[in-house]
VEXDREN-2710 file (C-alpha; in Angstrom, 1 decimal):
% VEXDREN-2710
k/r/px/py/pz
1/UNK/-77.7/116.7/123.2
2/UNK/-79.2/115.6/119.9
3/UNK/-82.6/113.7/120.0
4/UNK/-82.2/110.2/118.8
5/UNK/-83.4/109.2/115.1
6/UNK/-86.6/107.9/115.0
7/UNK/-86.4/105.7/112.7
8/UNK/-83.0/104.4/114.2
9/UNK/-84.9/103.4/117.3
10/UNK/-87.1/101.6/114.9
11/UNK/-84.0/99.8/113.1
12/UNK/-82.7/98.7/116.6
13/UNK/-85.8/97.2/117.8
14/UNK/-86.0/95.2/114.0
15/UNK/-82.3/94.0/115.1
16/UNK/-83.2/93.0/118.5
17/UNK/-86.2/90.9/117.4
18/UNK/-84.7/89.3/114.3
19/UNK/-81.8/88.1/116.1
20/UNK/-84.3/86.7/119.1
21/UNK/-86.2/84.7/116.4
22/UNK/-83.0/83.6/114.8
23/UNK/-82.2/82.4/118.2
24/UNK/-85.5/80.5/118.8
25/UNK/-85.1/79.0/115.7
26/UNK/-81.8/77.5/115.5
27/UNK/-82.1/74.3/115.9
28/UNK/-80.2/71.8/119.1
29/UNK/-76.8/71.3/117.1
30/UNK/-75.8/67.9/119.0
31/UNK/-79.8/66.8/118.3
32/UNK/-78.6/67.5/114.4
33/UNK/-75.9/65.3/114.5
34/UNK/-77.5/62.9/116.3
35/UNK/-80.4/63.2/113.2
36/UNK/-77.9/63.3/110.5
37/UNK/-76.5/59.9/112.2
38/UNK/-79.5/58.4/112.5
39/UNK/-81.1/59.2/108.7
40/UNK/-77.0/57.9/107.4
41/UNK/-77.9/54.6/109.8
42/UNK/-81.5/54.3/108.7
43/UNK/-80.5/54.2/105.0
44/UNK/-78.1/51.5/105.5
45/UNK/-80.8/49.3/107.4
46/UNK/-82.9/50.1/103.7
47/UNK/-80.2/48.9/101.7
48/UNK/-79.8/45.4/103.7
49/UNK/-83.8/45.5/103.3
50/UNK/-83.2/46.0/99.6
51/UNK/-80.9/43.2/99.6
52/UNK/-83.1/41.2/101.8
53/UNK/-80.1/40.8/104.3
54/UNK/-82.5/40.7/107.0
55/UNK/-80.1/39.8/110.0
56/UNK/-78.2/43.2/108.9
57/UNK/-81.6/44.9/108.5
58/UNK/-82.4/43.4/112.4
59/UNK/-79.1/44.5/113.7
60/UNK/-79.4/48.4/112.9
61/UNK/-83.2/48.7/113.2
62/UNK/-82.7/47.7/116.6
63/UNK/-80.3/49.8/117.6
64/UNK/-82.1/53.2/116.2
65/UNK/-85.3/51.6/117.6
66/UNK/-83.2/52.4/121.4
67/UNK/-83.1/55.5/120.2
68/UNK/-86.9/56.3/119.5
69/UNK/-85.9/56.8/116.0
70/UNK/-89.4/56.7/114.5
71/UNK/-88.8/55.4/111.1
72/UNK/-86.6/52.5/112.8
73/UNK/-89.7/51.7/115.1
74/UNK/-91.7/51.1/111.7
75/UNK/-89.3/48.6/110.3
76/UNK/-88.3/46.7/112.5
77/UNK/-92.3/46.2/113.4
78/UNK/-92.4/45.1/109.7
79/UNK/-89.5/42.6/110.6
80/UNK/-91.3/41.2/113.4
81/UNK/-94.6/41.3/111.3
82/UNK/-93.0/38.9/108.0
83/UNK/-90.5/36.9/110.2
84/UNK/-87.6/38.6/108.4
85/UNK/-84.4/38.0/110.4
86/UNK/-86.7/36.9/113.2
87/UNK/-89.2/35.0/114.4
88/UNK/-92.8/36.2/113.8
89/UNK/-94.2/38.0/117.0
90/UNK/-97.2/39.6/116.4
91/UNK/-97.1/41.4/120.0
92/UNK/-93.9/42.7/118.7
93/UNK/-95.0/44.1/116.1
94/UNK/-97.8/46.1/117.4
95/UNK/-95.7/47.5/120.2
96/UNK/-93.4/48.6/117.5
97/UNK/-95.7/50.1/114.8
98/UNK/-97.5/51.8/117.9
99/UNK/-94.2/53.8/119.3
100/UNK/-93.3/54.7/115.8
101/UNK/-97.2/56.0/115.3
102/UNK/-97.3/58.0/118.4
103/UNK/-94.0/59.4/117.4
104/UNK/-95.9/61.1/114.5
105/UNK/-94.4/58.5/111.7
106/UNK/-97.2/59.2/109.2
107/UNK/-96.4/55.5/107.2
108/UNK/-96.9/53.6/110.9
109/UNK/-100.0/55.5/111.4
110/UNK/-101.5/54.5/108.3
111/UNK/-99.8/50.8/108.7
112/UNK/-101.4/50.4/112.2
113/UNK/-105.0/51.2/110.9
114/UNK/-104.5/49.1/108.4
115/UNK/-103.9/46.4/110.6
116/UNK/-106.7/47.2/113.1
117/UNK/-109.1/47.4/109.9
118/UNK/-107.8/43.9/109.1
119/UNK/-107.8/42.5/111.8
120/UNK/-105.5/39.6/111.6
121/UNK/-102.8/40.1/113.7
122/UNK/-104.6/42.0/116.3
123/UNK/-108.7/41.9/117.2
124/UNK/-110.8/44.3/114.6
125/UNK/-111.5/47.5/115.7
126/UNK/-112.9/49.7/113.0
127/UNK/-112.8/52.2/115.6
128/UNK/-108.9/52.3/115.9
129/UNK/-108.6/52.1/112.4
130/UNK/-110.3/55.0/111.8
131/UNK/-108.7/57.2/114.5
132/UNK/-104.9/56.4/112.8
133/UNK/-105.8/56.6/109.5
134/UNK/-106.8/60.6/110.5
135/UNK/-103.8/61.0/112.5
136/UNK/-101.7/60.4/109.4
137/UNK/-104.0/61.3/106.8
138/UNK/-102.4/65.0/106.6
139/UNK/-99.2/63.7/105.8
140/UNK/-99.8/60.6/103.8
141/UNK/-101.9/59.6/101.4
142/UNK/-102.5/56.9/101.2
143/UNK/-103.9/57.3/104.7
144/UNK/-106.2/59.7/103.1
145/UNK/-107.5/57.4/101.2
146/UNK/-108.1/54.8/103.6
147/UNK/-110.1/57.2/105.7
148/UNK/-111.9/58.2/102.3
149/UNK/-113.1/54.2/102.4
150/UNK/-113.9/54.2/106.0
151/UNK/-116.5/56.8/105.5
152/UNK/-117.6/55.1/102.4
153/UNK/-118.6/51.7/103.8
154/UNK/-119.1/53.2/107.1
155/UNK/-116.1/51.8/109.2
156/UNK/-115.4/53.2/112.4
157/UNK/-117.1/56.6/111.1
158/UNK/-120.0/57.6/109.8
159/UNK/-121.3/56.6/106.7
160/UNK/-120.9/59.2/104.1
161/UNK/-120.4/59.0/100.3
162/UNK/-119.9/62.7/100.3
163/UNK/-117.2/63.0/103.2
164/UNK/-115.8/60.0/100.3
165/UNK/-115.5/62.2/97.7
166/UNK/-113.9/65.1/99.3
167/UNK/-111.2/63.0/100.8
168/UNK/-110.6/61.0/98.0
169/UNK/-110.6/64.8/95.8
170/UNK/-107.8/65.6/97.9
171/UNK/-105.8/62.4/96.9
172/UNK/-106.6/63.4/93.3
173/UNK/-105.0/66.8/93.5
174/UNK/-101.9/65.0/95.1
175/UNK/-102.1/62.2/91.9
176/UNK/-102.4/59.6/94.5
177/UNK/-103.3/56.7/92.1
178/UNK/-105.7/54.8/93.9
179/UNK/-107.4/57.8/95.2
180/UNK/-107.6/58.2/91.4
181/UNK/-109.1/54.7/90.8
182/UNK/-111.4/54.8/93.4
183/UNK/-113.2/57.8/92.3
184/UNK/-113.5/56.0/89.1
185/UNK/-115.3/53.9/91.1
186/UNK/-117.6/56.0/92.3
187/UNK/-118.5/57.4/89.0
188/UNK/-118.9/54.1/87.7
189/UNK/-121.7/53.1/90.8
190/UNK/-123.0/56.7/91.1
191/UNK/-122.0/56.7/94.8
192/UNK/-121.8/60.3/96.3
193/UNK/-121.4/61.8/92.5
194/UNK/-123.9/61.6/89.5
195/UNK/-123.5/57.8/87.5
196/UNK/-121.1/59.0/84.4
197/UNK/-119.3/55.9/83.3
198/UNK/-117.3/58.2/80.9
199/UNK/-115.9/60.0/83.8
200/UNK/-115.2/57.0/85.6
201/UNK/-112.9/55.9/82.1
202/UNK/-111.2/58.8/82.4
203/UNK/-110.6/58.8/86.1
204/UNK/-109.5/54.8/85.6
205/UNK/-107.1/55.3/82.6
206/UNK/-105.3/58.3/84.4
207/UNK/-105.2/55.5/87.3
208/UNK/-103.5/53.3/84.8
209/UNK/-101.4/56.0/83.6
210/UNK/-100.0/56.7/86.6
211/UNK/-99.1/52.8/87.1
212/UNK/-101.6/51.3/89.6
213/UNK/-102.0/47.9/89.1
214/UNK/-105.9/47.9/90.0
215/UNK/-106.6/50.1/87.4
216/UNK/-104.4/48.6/84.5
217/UNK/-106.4/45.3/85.4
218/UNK/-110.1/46.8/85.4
219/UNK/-109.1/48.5/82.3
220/UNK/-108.5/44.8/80.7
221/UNK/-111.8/43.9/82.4
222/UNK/-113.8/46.8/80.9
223/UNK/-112.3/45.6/77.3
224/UNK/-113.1/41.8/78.1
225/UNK/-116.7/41.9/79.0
226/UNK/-118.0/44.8/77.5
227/UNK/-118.6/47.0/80.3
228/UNK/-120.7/50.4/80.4
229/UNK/-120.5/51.6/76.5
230/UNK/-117.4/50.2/75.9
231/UNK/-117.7/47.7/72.6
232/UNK/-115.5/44.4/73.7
233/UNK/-112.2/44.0/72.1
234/UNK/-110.2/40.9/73.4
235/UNK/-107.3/43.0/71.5
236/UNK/-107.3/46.0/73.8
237/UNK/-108.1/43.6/76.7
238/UNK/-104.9/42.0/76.4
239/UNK/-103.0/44.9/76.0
240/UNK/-104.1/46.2/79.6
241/UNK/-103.6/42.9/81.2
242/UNK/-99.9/42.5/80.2
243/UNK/-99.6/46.1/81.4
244/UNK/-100.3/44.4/84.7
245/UNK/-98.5/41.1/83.9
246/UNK/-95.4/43.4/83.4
247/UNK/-95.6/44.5/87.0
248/UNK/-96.5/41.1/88.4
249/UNK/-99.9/41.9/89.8
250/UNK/-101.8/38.5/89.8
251/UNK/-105.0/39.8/88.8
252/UNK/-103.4/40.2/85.3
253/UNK/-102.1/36.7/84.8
254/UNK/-105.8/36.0/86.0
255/UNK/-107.5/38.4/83.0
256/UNK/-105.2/37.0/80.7
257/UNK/-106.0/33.4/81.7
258/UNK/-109.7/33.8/81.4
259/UNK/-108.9/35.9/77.9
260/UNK/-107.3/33.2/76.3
261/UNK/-109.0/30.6/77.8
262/UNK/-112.0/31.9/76.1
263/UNK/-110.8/33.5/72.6
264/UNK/-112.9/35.9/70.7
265/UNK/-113.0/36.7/66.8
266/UNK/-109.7/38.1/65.9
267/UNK/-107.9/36.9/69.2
268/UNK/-107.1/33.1/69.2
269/UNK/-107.9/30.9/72.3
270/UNK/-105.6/29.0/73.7
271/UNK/-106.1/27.1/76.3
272/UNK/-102.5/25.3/77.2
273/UNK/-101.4/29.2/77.9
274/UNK/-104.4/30.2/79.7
275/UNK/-103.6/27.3/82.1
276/UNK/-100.3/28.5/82.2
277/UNK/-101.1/32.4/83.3
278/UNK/-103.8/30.7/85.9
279/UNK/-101.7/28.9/87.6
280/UNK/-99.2/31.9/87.6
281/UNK/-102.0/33.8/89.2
282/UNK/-102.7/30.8/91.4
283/UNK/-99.1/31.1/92.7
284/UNK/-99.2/34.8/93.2
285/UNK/-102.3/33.9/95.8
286/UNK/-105.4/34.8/93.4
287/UNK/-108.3/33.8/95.1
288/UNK/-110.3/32.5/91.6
289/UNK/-107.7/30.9/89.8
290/UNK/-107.4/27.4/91.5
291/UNK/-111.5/27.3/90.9
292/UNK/-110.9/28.3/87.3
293/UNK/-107.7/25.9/86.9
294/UNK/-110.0/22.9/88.7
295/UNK/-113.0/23.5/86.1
296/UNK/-110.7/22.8/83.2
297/UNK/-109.7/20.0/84.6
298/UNK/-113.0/18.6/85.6
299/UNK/-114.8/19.6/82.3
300/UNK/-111.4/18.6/79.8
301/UNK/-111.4/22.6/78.8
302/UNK/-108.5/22.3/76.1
303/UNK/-106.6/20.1/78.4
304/UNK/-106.9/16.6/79.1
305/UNK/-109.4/16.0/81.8
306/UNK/-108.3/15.0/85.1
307/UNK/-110.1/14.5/88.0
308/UNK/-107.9/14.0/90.6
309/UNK/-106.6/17.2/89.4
310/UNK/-109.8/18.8/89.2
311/UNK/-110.4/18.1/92.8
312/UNK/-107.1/18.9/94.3
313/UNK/-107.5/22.7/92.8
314/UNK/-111.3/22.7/94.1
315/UNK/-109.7/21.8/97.7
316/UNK/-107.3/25.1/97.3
317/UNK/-110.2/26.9/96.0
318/UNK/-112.0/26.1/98.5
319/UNK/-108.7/27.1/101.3
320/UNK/-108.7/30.4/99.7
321/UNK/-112.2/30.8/100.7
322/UNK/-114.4/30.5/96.8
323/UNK/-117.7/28.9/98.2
324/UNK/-118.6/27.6/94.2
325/UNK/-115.6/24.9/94.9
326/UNK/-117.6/23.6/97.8
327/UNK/-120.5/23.2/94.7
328/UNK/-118.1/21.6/92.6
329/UNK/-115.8/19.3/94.6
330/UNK/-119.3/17.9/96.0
331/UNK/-120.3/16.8/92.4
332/UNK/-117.5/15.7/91.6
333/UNK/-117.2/13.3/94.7
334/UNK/-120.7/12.3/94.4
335/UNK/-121.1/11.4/90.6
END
């Protein structure tokens, strides 16, 4: 009898192991369907979101959240969270965003640090905070980020500019924008890198670039006042702030306000529009603009003055937590 091949020994055994991993790879084919159902489900509770038909959004969040779908679990905590559909239960939507997290949803493992780090619908725990922002920080970065600024103020973790920087660097490599911006930051205080306000331009114009809304505001701000070596130009300045007007972020209509409320060589002031994108920032919840808004009308700033006016955007000024209305609306009832 004739010895066997080597070499087709070798090519069996190669056979016999591919086909074993094959096998240990193939995935549960009811679990697929049962995925496949789910993600088809999922997207349908987005679109009602989209649409804000909440009560639709409500109805099939729910019924994935039986099923321990993890990105269901997230949502419908978010429901619970804004009172969409539903009343607002706070409880709720903890116990929610915390089975989605410890499902492994990256985005609820970010949300529930950020909501621990808040502390607004739950007691403060820096602590907490910490612990889910780097449970999701490898797959979400945002996350990454946050984790970046726990370390940077010293939040739940130890304080460390450097262990900053080499989080937010990872953010950077991904283009996450505010990772981006923030490191502008940095440069810009000299916090865990050398002080180089050019590098801190560069890092908040790419921001801008990619379209954070921060960054298109500072970028107005640098232009306004002047800052580092840049020479002021009201002109560039409003450039960057309807950049951020065109997205709706309220710091813009603020910039703008204060930008035309003022006026500057060959940009004109005018002060009926700057109340006009103040109290558009006002309405988008800007913490400044009722104190900016009540000082026009106190002093007669372009407007006639007013004040009754005055004092009823000190009192909102004052809601929103500016301690200089407390200053003014004093005065004002005293003189």
């Amino acid at each position: 009898m004739r010895p066997i091949n080597k070499a087709f020994w070798i090519f069996g055994l190669w056979i016999l192991l591919s086909s074993a991993a094959l096998a240990q790879k193939s995935p549960d084919p009811a679990k697929s369907i049962s995925d496949i159902l789910a993600g088809k489900s999922y997207k349908l509770g987005l679109v009602a979101v989209s649409e804000k038909k909440w009560p639709q959004a409500l109805k099939i969040f729910t019924a994935l959240a039986k099923k321990n779908y993890a990105p269901a679990l997230f949502r419908l905590g978010e429901l619970y969270h804004r009172g969409r559909g539903v009343k607002i239960d706070h409880k709720k939507a903890i116990r929610y965003y915390t089975k989605s997290a410890v499902r492994g949803y990256a985005r609820a493992q970010n949300n529930l640090g950020i909501v621990y780090r808040r502390g607004d619908i739950v007691k403060q725990n820096y602590v907490k905070a910490a612990y889910w922002f780097r449970k999701a920080a490898p797959n979400n970065d945002a996350a990454m980020n946050n984790l970046a600024l726990a370390h940077r103020y010293g939040q739940g973790v130890k304080k460390s500019n450097v262990e900053a920087v080499r989080l937010l660097q990872i953010g950077i490599k991904n283009k996450h924008a505010k990772s981006v911006f923030d490191m502008g930051r940095l440069y810009e205080k000299g916090r865990g890198v050398k002080k180089d306000f050019q590098e801190a331009m560069k890092l908040y114009r790419w921001a801008a670039i990619l379209k954070y809304d921060r960054a298109l505001y500072v970028m107005g701000e640098i232009y306004r006042k002047g800052r580092g070596e840049v020479d002021v130009s009201f002109v560039k300045a409003e450039r960057w702030y309807q950049y951020a007007i065109n997205k709706d972020y309220r710091s813009g209509f603020y910039g703008m306000g204060l930008l035309l409320l003022t006026g500057k060589d060959d940009f004109k002031r005018n002060p009926t529009e700057a109340l006009r994108m103040l109290k558009m920032a006002s309405e988008r919840g800007h913490r400044k603009a009722p104190l900016e808004i009540g000082k026009m009308h106190a002093a007669g700033n372009g407007i006639k003055k007013n004040i009754k006016m005055a004092k009823r955007w000190f009192r909102l000024a004052i809601k929103r937590g500016d301690p200089a209305a407390k200053i003014l609306l004093k005065r004002l009832d005293e003189s």
